[in-house]
VOGU-3710 file (C-alpha; in Angstrom, 3 decimals, decimal comma):
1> xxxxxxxxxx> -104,535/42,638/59,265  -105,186/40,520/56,283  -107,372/43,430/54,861  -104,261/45,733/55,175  -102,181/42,949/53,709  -105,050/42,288/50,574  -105,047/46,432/50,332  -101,649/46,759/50,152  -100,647/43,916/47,687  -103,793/45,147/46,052
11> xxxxxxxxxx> -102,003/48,596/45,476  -98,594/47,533/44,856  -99,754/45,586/41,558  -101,736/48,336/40,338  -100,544/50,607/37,350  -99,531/54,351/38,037  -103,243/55,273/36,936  -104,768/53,303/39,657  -102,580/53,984/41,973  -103,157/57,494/41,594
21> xxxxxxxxxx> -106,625/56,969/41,884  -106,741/55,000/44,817  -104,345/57,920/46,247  -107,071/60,545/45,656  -109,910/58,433/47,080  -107,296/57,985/50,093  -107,288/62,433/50,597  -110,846/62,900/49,905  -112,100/60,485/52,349  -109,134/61,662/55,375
31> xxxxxxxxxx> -110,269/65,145/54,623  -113,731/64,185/54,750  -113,360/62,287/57,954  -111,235/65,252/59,426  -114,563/67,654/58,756  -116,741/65,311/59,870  -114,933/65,235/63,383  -114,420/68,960/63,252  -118,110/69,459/62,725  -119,021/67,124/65,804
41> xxxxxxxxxx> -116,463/68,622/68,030  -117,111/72,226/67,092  -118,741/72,612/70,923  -115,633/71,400/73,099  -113,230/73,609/71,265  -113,706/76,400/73,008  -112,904/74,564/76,189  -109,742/73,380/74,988  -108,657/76,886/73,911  -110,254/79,717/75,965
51> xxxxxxxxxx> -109,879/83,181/74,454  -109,569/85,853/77,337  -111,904/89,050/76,828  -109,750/92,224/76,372  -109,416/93,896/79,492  -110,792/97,510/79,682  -107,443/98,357/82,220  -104,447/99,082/80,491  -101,483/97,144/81,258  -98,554/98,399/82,924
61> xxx> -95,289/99,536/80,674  -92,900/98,195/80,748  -89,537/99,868/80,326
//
């Protein structure tokens, strides 16, 4: 927590330049981290959303 507390403080004193700056390196490194994980977890997403082959019957009408 005291890192938080130094990171915070830390950003609150900066000027609008640095704070801008630190806000990119904040995006880059989330996106980053987000393809990272995607990349690694590429295998288990098609167990968490199946896609269902198209059916050679044709489905009843309706109506």
């Amino acid at each position: 927590m005291l890192q938080l507390d130094n990171f915070a403080s830390r950003y609150l004193a900066a000027d609008l330049a640095r704070q801008a700056h630190i806000g990119a390196v904040f995006w880059r490194a989330n996106v980053l981290l987000f393809l990272v994980i995607a990349v690694l977890r590429r295998g288990s997403l098609p167990t968490t959303f199946p896609t269902r082959a198209p059916s050679l019957q044709k489905e009843p009408r309706h109506g």
